[in-house]
C-alpha positions in Angstrom: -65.4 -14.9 38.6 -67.7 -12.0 39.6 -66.6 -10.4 36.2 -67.2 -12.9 34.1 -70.8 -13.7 35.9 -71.5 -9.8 35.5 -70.4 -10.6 31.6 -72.8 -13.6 31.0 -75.5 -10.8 32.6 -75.1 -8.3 30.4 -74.2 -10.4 27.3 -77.6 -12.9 27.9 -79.7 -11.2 29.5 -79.4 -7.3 29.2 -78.8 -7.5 25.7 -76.0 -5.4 26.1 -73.2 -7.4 24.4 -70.7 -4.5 23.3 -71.0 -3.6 27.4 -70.0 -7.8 28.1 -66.6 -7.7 25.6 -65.8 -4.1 27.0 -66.2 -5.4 30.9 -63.9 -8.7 30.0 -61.2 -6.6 27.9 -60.9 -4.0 31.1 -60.1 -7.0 33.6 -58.1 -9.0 31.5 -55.8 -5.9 32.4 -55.7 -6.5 35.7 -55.0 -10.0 35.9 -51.5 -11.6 35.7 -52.7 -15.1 36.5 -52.3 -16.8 32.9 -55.2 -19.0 33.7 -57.6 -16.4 34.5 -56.1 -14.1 31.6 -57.4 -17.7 29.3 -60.7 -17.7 31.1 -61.5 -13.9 30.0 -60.2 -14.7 26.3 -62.1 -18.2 26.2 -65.5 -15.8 27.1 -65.0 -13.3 24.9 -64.6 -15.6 21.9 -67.8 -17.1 22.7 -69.3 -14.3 22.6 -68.1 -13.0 19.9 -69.6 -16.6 17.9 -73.4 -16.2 19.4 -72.8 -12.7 18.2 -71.7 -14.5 14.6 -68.0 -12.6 14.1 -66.6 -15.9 12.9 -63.4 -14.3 12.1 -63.4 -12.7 15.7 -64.3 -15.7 17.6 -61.3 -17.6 15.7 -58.9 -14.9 16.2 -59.3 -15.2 19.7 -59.8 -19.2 19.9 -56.2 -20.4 17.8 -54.0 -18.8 20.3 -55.0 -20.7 22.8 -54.5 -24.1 21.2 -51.2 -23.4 22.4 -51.6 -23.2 25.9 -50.1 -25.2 28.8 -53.8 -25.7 30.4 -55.9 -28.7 29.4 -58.8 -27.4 30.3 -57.6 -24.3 28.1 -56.7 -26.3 24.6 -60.0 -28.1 25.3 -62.4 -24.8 25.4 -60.2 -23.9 22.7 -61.2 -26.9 20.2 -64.7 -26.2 21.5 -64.8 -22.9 20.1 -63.3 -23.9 16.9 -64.9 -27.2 15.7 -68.4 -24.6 15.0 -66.2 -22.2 13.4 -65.0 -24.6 11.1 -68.6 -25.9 10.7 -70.1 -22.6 9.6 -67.0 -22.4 7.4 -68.2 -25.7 5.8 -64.8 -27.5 6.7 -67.0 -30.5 8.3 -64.1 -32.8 8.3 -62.1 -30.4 10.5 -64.9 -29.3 12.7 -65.9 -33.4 13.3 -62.4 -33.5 14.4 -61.8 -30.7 16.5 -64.8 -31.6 18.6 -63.7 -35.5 19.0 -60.4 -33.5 19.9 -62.1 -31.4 22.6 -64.4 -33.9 23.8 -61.5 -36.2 24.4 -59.6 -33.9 26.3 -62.2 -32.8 28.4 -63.1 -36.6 29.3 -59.2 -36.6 30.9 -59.8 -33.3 32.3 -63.0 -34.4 34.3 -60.7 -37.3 35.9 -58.2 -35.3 36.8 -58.1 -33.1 39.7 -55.3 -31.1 39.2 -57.4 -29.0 36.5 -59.2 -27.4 39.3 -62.8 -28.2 38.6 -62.6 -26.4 35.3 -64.0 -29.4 33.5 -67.0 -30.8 34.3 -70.2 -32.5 32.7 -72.0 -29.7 31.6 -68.7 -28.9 29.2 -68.4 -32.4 28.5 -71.9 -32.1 27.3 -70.8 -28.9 25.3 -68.1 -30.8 23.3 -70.7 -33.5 22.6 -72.9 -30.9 21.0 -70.5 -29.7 18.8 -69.7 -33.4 17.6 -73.1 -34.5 17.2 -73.4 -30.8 14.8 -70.8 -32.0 12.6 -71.9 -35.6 12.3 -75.5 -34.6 11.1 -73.8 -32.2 8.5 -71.2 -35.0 7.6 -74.3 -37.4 6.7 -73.6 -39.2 9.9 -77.3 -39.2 11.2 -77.6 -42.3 12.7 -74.5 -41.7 15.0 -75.8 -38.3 15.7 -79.1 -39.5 17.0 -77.9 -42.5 18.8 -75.1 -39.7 20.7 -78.1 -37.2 21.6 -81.2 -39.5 22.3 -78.3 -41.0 24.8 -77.3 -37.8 26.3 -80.7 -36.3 26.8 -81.4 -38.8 28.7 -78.8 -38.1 31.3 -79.8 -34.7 31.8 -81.9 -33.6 34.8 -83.8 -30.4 33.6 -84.6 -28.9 36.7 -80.3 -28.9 36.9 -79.5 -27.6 33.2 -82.4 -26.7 31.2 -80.0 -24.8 28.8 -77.8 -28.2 28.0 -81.5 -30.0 27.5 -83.3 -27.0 25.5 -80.0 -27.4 23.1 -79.5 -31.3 23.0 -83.7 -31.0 22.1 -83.1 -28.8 19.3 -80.3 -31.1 17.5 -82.9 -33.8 18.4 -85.6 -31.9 16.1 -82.9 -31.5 13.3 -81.9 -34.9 13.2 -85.2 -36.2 13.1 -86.4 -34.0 10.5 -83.5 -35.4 8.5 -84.7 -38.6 9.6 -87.8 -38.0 7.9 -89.9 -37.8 11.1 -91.6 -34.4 10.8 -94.0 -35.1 13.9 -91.3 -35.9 16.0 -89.3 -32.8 14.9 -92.0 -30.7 15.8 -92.2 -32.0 18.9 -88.5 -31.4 19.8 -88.3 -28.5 18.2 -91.4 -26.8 20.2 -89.6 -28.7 23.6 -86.5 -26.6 22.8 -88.3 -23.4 22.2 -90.5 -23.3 25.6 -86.9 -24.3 26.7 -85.0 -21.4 26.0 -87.8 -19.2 26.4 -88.0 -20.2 29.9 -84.4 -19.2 30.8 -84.8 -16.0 28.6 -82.3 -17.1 26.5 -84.5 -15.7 23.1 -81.4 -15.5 20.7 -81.7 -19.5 20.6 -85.9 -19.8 21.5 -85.6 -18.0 17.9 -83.9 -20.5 16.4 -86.1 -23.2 17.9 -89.0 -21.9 16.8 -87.5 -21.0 13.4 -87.3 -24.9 13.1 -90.5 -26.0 14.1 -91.7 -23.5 11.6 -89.6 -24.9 9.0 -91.1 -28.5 9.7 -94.7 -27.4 10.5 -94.6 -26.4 6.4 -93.1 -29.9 5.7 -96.1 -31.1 6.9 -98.4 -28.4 4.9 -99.7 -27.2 8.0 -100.4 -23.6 7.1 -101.6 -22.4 10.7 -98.9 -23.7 12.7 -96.2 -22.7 10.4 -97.6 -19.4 10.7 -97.6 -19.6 14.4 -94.4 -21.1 14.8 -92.7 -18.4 12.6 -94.7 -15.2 13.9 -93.1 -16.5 17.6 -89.2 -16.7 16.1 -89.4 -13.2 14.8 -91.1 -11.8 17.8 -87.9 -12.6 19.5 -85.6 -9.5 18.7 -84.4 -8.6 22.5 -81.1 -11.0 22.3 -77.5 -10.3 20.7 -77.4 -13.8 18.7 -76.6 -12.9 15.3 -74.8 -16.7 14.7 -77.2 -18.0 12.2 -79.7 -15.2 11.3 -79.1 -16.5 8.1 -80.6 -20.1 8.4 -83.2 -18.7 10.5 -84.5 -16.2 7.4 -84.2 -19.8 5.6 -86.4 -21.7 8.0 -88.9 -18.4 8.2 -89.3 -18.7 4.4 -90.9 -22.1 4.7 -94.2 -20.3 5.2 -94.2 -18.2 2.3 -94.1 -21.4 0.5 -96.7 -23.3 2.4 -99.3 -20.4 2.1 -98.4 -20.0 -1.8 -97.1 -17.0 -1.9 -95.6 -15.8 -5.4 -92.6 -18.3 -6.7 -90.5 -15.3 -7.5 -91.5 -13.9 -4.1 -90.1 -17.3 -2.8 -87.4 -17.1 -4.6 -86.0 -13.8 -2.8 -86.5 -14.8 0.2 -84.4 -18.3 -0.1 -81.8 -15.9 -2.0 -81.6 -13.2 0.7 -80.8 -15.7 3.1 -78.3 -17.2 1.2 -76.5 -13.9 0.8 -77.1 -13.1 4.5 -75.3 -16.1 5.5 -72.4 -15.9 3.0 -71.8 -12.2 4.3 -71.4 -13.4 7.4 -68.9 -16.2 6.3 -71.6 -19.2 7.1 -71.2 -21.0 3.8 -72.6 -23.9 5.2 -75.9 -22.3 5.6 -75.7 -20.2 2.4 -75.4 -24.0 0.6 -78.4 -24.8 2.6 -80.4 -22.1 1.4 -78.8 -22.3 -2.3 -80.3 -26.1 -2.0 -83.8 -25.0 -1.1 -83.6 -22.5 -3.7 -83.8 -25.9 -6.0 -86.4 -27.9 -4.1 -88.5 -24.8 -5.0 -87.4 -24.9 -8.6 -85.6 -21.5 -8.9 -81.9 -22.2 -9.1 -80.0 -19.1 -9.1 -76.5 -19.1 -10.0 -74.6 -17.0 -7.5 -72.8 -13.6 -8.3 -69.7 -15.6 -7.4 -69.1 -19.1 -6.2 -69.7 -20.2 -3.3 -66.6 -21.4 -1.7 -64.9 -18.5 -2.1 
């Protein structure tokens, strides 16, 4: 335990991820206790997501599918279902999070699994399934699910869980069509994260409230909002740089910068994100590519 505390340290707050996965590597050595051997491996495979190695974070993640711990199999869908989101398999990733979230409900009554379950991963699970609903079309369901859950959390308890639930809250509504309301949300989730230092994610926060301040053709704010994503460079969270470049490029459109200038900037974070493996995010910038009116036909397709 004092390992993987002196992991989370280093990995969220010292920015010193290479030192977290090289800490929980060394101790898995030294552990024969399966469980604790699963712990280690369930860590370092979230890490290795925020850091945005897909592939890593999935080599790590399938094996243990197959273990005999519950609360085990149910980290391990956890991990997965966003994999298979960024991947754009939304059918699987809706299903491996109604998986985990299932499991983790019948872990929580059970007190053989040790306390290893408890609401906050519940919570976690729900996260992931309220993700793949919005990017299934399922809005209304995702909305419902988090406008419910928010409201069960105490933020003086877990202000992480809150600052997160916020930020799908600001995404649904600004698929809902309610850009005020996403604003709002999205500028709860950034003071959010930025008060638990956790800047990786106060970027992305930010990044989205800059994205829906230019919705709005506010010129200043977008500004604003976008100058205090990128100011946040201290943090190892390289999941979704790509969509954040695409939410940054709002502005230059909002200000009227040069269409072809516009252009590049929708494009480069396209190929950021398919270099990375997020096709899901590559389709979202290929798609604001067109609601600028420069298509661009990739260099390959997409899907491969």
């Amino acid at each position: 335990e004092a390992v993987v505390n002196r992991a989370l340290y280093l990995f969220q707050f010292a920015n010193r991820p290479d030192k977290a996965e090289a800490l929980l590597a060394d101790a898995a050595a030294y552990l024969n206790d399966e469980r604790w051997r699963e712990m280690l491996q369930r860590q370092l495979a979230g890490f290795r997501l925020q850091r945005g190695d897909l592939a890593g974070a999935q080599a790590l993640a399938l094996p243990l599918l197959s273990s005999t711990h519950r609360s085990t199999v149910a980290e391990a869908h956890g991990l997965l279902s966003p994999v298979r989101l960024m991947q754009a398999q939304v059918g699987e990733a809706s299903s491996l999070a109604e998986r985990g979230l299932a499991i983790a409900l019948q872990n929580l009554a059970d007190p053989r699994e040790r306390g290893d379950t408890d609401a906050g991963a519940v919570g976690e699970h729900l996260f992931h399934q309220i993700g793949a609903w919005m990017e299934a079309g399922r809005v209304l369901e995702a909305e419902q699910a988090a406008e419910a859950s928010i409201a069960t959390l105490d933020e003086s308890l877990d202000p992480f869980t809150r600052a997160f639930v916020a930020f799908e809250i600001g995404r649904i509504a600004r698929l809902r069509g309610r850009p005020e309301t996403a604003a709002r949300w999205f500028g709860e989730a950034a003071a959010g994260f930025e008060g638990i230092r956790r800047y990786g994610f106060a970027a992305w926060a930010a990044a989205g409230l800059a994205s829906v301040r230019a919705d709005l053709g506010d010129a200043v704010g977008t500004k604003e909002a976008a100058e205090r994503s990128r100011a946040h460079t201290a943090h190892p969270i390289g999941l979704a740089a790509g969509e954040v470049d695409r939410c940054l490029a709002w502005e230059l459109v909002v200000v009227g910068a040069d269409a072809g200038e516009v252009a590049d900037a929708f494009l480069a974070a396209a190929e950021r994100s398919r270099r990375t493996g997020e096709l899901l995010h590559a389709a979202h910038a290929y798609h604001d590519l067109v609601r600028v009116g420069r298509p661009v036909q990739p260099r390959v397709p997409i899907w491969v």
